[in-house]
N, C-alpha and C positions, 0 to 999 in steps of 0.2 A: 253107212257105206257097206256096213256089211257084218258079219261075228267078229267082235271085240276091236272092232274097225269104227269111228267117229267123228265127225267134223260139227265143228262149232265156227259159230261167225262172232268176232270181237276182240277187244285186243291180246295179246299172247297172257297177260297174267290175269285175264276173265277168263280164259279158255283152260286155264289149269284148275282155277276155282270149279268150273262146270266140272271138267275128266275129275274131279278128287269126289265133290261132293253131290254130284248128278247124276253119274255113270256109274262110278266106284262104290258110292255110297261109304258103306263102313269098314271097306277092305283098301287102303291107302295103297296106290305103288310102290314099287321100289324108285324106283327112278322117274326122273322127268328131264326130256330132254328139251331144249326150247330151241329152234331152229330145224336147218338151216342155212339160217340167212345170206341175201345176196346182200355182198357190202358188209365190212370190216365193223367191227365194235370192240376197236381198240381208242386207246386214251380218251378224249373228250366226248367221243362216240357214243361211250359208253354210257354217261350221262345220259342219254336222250333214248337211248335203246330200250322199243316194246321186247325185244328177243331175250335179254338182259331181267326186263322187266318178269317175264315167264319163270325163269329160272329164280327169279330171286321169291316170287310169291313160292313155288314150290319149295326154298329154302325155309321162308315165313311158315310155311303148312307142316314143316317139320322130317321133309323127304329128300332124299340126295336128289340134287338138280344141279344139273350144266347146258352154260348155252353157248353154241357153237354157231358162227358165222366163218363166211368164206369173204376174205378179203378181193378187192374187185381194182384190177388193174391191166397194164399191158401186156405183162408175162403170162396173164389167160384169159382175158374177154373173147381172144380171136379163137381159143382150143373147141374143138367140138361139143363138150363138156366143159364150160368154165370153174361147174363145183369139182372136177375131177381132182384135187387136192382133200377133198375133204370128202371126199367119195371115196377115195384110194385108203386114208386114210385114219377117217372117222371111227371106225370101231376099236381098231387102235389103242388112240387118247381115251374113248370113253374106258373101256376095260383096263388104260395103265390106272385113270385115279377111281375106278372100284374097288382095283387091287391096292393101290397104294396110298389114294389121297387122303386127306385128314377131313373130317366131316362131323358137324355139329359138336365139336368138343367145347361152346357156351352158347348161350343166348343166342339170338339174330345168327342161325347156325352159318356156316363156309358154302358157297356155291364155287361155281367154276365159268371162268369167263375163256374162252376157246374160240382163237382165229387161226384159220389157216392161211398161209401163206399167198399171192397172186402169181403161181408161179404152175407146170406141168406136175403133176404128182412124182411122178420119176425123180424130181429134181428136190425134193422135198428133204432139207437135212436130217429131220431127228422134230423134236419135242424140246422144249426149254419154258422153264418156269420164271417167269417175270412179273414187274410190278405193271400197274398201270400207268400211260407214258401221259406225254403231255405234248402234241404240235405248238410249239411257241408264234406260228403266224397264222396257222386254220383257227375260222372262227364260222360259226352260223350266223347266216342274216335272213333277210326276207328279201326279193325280188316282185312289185306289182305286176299283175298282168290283167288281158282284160279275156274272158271267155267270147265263144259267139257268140253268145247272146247276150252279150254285152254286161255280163255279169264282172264286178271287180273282184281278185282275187290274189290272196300272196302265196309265193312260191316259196317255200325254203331252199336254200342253199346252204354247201359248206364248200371250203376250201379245197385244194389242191389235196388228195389221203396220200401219195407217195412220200409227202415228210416224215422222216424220222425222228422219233420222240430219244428221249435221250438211253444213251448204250445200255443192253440187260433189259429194258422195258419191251413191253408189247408190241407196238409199232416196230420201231427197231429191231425187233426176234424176227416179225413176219417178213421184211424187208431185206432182210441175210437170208431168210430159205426156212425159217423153222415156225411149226406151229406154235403158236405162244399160248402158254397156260397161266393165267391170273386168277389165285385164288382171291374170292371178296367175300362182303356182308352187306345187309340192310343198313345196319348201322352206319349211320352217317355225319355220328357226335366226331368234331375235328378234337381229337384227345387232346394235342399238339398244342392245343391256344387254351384246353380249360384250368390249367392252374394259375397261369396271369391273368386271364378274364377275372378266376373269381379273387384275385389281389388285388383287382381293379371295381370291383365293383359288390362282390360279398359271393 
């Protein structure tokens, strides 16, 4: 594209493996951004998120990484700019947690999971730190269809995104007006269940 200008075709955490060890070579960035994204990668979201996916291999690679999505609703589909929340706002968040967030202090280092709210930038409350929520009736399915040329094919779908995950979480931050910041990891060990697991089994 051009001096220190690059595009890559495939998914967000192939494309950072290319910018790190293709382009980059032996000089690592500071940062990776991954996004972004139209459509929210809050609670369950999360799970299925290439954008998610970007920033976490960048966290794997050993370099601050946050991935930023813009929530996609009725309070901005219709705005001239529907990213204009995270357009107003993006530099922002990324500069509070350079200045302030906690980053690789063990293993499977902290990335940062960043939704902006569905709302006018103007309207945008502030920043809040929350966990990752959970839509108790959104789920993902498939829908068949058939192409024209008579190809079969399935659709994924999800649920309704304007539910609210429960209070203080992601969902529910973007939902009141505030960009939601969730810090995560690769790690995926449920801590939670392995001392009864191994009482249960060795």
């Amino acid at each position: 594209l051009g001096p220190r200008r690059y595009a890559a075709e495939g998914a967000p955490a192939d494309c950072v493996l290319a910018g790190i060890h293709d382009v980059l070579h032996d000089q690592k960035p500071d940062l990776v951004l991954s996004g972004v994204n139209r459509g929210n990668n809050a609670a369950e979201n999360a799970v299925y998120s290439g954008t998610l996916g970007g920033a976490m291999e960048g966290a794997l690679q050993g370099i601050r990484a946050i991935a930023l999505s813009q929530f996609w609703g009725p309070g901005n589909v219709d705005l001239a700019d529907p990213f204009e929340a995270a357009t107003a706002h993006g530099v922002e968040v990324v500069r509070a947690l350079l200045e302030r967030g906690i980053w690789h202090d063990r293993d499977y280092g902290v990335f940062y999971n960043v939704n902006f709210p569905p709302i006018p930038a103007a309207a945008v409350k502030g920043m809040r730190v929350g966990a990752q929520g959970w839509r108790t009736d959104v789920s993902f399915s498939v829908a068949p269809h058939v192409s024209p040329s008579g190809r079969r094919f399935l659709w994924v779908q999800g649920g309704p995104q304007h539910q609210p995950t429960a209070p203080g979480t992601d969902a529910a931050l973007n939902l009141e007006g505030y960009v939601s910041i969730t810090p995560m990891r690769a790690d995926l060990t449920a801590y939670d269940v392995l001392d009864d697991l191994r009482g249960r089994i060795g």
